[in-house]
Backbone atoms as SQL, in Angstrom:
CREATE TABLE atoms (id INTEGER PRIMARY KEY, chain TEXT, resi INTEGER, resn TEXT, atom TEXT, x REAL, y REAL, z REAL);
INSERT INTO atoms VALUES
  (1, 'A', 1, 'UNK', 'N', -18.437, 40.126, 5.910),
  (2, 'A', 1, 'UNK', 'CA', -18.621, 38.995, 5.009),
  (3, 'A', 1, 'UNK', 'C', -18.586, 39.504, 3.565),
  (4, 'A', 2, 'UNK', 'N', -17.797, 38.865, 2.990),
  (5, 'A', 2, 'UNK', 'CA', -18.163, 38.991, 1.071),
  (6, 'A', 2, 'UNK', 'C', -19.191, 38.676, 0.237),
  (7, 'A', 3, 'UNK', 'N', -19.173, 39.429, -0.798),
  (8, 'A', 3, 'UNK', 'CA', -20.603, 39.392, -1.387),
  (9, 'A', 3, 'UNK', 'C', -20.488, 37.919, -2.068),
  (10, 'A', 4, 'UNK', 'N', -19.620, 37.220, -2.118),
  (11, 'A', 4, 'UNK', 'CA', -19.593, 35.780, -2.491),
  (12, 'A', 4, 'UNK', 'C', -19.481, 34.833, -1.541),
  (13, 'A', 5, 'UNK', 'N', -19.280, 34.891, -0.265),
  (14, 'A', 5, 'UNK', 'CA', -19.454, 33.938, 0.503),
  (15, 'A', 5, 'UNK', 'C', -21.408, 33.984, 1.017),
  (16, 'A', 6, 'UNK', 'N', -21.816, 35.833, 0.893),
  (17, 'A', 6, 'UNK', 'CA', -23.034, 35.775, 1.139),
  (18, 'A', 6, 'UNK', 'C', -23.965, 34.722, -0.133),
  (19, 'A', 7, 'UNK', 'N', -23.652, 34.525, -1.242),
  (20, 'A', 7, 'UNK', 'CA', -24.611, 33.798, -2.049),
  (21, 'A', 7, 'UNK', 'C', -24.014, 32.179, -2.305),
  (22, 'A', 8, 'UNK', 'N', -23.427, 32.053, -1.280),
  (23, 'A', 8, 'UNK', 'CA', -22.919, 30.818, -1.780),
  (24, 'A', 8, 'UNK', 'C', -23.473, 30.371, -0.370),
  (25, 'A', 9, 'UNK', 'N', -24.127, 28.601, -0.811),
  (26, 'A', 9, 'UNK', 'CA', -25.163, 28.095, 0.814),
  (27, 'A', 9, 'UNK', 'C', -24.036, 27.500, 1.494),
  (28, 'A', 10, 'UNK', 'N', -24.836, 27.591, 3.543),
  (29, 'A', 10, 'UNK', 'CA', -24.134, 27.112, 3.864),
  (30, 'A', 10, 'UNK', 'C', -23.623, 25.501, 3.885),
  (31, 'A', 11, 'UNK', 'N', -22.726, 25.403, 4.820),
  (32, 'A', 11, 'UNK', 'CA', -22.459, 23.957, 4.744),
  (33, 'A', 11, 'UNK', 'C', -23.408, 22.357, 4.800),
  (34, 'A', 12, 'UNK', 'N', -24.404, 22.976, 6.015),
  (35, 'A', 12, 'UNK', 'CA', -25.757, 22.159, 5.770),
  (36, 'A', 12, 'UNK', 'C', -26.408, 22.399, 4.675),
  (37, 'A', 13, 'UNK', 'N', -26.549, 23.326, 4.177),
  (38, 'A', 13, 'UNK', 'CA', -27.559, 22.880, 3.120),
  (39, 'A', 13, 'UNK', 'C', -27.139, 22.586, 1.690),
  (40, 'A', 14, 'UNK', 'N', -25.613, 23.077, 1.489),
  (41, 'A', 14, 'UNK', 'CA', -24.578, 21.923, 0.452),
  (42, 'A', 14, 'UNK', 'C', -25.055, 20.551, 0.766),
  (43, 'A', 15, 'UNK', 'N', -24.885, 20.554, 1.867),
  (44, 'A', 15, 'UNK', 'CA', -24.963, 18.528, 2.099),
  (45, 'A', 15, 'UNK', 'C', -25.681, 17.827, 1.989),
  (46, 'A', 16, 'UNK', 'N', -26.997, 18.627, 2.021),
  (47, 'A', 16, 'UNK', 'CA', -28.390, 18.146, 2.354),
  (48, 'A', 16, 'UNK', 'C', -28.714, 18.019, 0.219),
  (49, 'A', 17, 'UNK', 'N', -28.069, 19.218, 0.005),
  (50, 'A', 17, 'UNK', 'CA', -28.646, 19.343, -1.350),
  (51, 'A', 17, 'UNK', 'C', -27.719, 18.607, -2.201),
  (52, 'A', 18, 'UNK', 'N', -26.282, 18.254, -1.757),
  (53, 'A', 18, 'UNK', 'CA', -25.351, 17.669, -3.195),
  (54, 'A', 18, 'UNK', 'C', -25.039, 16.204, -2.820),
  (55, 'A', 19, 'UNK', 'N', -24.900, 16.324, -1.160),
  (56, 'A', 19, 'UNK', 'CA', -24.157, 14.513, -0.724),
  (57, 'A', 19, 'UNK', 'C', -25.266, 13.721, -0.489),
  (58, 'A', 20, 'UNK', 'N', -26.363, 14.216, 0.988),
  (59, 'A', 20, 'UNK', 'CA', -26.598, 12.944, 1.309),
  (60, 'A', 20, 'UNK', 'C', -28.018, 13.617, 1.610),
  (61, 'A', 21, 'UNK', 'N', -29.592, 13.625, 0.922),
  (62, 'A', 21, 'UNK', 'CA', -30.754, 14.610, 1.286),
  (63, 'A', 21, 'UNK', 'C', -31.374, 13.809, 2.284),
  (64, 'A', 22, 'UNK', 'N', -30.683, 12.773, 3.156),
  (65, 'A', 22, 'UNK', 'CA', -31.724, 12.441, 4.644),
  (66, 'A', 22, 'UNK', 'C', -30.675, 13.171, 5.352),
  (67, 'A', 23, 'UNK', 'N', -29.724, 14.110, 5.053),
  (68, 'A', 23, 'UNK', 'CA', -28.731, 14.565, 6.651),
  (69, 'A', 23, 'UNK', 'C', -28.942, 15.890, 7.020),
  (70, 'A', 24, 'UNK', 'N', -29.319, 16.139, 7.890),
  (71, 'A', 24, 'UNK', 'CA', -29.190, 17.357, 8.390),
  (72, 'A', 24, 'UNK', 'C', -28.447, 17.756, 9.764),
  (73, 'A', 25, 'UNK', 'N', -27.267, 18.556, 9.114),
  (74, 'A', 25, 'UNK', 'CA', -25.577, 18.766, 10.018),
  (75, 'A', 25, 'UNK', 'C', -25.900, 19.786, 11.128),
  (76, 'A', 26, 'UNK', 'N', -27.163, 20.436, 10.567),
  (77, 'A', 26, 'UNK', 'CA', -27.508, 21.380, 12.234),
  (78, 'A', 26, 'UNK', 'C', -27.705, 20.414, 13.286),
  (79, 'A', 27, 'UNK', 'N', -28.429, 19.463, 13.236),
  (80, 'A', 27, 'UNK', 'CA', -28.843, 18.377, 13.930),
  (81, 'A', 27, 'UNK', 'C', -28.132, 17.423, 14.330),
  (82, 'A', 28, 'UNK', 'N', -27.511, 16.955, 13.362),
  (83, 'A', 28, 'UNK', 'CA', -26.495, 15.152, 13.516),
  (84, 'A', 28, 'UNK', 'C', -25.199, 16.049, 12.933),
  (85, 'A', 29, 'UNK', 'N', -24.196, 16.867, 13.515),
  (86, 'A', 29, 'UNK', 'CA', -22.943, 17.501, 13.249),
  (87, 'A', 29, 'UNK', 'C', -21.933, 16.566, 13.094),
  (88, 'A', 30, 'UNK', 'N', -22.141, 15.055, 13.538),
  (89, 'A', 30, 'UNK', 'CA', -21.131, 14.059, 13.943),
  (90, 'A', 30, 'UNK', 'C', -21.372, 13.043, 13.507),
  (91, 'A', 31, 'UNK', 'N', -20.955, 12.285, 11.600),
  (92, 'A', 31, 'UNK', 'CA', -21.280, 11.243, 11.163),
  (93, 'A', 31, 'UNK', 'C', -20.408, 10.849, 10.158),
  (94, 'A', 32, 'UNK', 'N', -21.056, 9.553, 9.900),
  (95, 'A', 32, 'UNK', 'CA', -19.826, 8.864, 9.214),
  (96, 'A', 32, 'UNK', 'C', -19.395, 9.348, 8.218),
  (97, 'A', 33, 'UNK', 'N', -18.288, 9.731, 7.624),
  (98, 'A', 33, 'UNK', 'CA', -18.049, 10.207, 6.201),
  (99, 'A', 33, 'UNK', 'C', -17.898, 9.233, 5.492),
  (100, 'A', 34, 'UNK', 'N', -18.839, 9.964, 4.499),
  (101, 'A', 34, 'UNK', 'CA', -19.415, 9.760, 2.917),
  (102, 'A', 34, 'UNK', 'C', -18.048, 9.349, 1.996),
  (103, 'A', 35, 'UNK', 'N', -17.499, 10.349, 2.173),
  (104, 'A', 35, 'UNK', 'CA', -16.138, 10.799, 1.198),
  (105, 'A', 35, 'UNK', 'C', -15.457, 9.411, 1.190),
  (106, 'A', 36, 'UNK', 'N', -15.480, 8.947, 2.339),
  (107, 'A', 36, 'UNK', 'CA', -14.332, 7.466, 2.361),
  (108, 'A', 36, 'UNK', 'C', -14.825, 6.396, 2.851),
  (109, 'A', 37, 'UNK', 'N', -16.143, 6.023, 2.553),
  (110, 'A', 37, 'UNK', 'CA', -17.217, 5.239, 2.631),
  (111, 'A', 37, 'UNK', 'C', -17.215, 4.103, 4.279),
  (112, 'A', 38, 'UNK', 'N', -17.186, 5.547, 4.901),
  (113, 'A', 38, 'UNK', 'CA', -16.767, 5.248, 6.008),
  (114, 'A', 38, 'UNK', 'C', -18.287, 4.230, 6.607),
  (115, 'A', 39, 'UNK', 'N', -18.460, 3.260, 7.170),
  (116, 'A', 39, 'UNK', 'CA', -19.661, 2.697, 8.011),
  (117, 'A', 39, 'UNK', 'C', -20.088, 2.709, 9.509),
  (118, 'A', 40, 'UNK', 'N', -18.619, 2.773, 10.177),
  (119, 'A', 40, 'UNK', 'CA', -19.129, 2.868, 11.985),
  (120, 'A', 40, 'UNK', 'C', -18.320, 4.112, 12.014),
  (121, 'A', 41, 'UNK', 'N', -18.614, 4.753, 12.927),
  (122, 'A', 41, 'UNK', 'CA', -18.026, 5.736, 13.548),
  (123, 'A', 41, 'UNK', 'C', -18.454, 7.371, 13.346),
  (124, 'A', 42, 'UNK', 'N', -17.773, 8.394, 13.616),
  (125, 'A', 42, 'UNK', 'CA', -18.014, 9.009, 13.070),
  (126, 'A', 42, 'UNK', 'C', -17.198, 10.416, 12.850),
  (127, 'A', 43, 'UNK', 'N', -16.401, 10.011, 11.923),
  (128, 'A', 43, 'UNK', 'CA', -15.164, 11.083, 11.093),
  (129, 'A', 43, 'UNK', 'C', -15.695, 12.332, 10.680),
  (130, 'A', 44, 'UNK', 'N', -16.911, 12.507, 10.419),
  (131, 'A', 44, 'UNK', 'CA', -16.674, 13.955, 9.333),
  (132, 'A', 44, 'UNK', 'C', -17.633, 14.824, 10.795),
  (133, 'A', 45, 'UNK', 'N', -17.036, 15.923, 11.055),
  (134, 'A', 45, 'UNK', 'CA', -17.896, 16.933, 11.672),
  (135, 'A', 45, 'UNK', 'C', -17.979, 18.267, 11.143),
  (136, 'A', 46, 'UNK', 'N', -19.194, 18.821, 11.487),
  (137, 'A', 46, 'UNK', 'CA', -19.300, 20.026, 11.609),
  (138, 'A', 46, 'UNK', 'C', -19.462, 21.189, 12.422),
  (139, 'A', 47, 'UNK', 'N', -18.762, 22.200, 11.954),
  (140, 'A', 47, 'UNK', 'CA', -18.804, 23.100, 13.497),
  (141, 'A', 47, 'UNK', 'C', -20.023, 24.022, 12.882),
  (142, 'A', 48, 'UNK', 'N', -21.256, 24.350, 13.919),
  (143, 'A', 48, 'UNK', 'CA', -21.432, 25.745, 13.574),
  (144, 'A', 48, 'UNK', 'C', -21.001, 27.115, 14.368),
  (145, 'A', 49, 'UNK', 'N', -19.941, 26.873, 14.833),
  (146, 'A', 49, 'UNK', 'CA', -19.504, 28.068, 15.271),
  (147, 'A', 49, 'UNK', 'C', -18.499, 28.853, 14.051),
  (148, 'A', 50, 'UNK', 'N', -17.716, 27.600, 14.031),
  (149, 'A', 50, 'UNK', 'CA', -16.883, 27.945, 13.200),
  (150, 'A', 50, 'UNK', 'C', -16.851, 27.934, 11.802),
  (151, 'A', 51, 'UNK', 'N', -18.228, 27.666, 11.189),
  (152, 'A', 51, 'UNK', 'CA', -19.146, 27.539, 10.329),
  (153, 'A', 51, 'UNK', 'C', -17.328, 26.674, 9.237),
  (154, 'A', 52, 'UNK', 'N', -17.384, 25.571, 9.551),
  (155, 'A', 52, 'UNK', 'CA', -15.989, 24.604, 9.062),
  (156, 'A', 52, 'UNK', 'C', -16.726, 23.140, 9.093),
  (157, 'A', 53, 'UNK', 'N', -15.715, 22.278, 8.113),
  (158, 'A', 53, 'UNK', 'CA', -16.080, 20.995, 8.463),
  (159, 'A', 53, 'UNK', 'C', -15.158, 20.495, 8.700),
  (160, 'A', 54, 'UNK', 'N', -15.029, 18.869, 8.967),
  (161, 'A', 54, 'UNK', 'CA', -13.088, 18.212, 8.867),
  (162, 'A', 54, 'UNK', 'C', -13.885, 16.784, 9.227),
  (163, 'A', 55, 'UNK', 'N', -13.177, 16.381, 8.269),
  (164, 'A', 55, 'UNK', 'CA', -13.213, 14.568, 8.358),
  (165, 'A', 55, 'UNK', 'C', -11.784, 14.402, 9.045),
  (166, 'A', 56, 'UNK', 'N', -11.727, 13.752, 10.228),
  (167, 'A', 56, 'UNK', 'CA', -11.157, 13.524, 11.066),
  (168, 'A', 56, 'UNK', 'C', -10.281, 11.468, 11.324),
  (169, 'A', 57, 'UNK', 'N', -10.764, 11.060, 9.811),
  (170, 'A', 57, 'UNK', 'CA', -10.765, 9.953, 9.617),
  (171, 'A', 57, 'UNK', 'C', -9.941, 9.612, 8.110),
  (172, 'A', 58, 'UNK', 'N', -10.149, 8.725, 7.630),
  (173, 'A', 58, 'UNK', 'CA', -9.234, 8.678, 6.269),
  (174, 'A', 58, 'UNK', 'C', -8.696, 10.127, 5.402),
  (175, 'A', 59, 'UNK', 'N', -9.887, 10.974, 5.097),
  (176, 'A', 59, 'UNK', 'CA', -9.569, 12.188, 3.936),
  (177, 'A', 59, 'UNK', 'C', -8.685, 13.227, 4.949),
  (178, 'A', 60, 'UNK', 'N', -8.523, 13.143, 6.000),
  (179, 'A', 60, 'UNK', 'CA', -7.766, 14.477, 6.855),
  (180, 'A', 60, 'UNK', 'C', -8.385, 15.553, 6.104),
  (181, 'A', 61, 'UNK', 'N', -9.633, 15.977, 5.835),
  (182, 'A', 61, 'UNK', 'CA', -9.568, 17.096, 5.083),
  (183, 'A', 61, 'UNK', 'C', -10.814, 17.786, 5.822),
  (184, 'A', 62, 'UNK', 'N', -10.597, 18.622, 5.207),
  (185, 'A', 62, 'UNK', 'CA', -11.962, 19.711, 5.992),
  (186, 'A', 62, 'UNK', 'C', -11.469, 21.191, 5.273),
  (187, 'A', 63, 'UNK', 'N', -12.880, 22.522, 5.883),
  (188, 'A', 63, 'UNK', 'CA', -12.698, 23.095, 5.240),
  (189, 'A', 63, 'UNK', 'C', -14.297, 24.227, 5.323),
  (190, 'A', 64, 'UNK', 'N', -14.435, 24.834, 4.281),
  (191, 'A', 64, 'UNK', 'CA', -15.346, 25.831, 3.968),
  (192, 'A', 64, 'UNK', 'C', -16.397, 25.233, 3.261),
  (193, 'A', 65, 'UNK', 'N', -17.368, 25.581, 2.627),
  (194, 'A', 65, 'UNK', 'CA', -18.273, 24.394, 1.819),
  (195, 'A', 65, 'UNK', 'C', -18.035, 24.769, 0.204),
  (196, 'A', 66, 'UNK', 'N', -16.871, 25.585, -0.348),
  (197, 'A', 66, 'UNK', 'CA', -16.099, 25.533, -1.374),
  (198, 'A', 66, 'UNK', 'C', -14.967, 24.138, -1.347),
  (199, 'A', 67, 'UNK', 'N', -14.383, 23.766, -0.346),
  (200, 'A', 67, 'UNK', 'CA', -13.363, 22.782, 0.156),
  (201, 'A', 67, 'UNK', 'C', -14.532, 21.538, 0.039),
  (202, 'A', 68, 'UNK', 'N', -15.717, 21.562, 0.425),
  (203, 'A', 68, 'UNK', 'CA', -16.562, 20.251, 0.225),
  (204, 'A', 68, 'UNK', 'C', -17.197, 20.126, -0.983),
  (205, 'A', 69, 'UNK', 'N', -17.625, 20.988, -1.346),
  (206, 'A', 69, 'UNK', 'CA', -17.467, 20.663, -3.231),
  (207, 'A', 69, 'UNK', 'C', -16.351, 20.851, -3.863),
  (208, 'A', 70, 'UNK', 'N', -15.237, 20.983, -3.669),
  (209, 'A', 70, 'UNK', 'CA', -14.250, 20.750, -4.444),
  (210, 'A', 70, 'UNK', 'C', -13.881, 19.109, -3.925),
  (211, 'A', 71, 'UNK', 'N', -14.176, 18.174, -2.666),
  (212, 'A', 71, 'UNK', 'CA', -14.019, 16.895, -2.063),
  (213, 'A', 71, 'UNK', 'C', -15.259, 16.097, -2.687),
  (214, 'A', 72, 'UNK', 'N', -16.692, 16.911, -2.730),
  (215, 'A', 72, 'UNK', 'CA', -17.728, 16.066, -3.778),
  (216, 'A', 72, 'UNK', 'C', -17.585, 15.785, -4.917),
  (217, 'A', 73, 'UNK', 'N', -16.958, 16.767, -5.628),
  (218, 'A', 73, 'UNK', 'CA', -16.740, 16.605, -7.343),
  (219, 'A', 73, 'UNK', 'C', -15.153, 16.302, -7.650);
């Protein structure tokens, strides 16, 4: 691992801290995305294996949690 991926947080706790502070992605990996104000279903996942995300719904996008703040801002 790089000394910049080591100080940079992971993907849960980006989310918890920049998008949405009731979600926690260790727990609920499978919910509606934010990004495209999605209401039923549930597009955006997270892997922790593959420590990745991917909205699977309008944004086709996914990624590292550099790729989700570059999709937050």
């Amino acid at each position: 691992m790089s000394k910049l991926s080591e100080k940079l947080p992971t993907i849960p706790q980006y989310y918890k801290e920049h998008v949405d502070p009731k979600v926690n992605l260790e727990a609920t990996p499978s919910l509606p995305c934010v990004f495209h104000n999605e209401k039923t279903g549930k597009s955006f996942s997270y892997s922790r294996q593959l420590h990745i995300w991917r909205c699977f719904g309008q944004c086709h996008c996914g990624g590292d949690v550099i790729d989700l703040h570059r999709l937050n801002y």
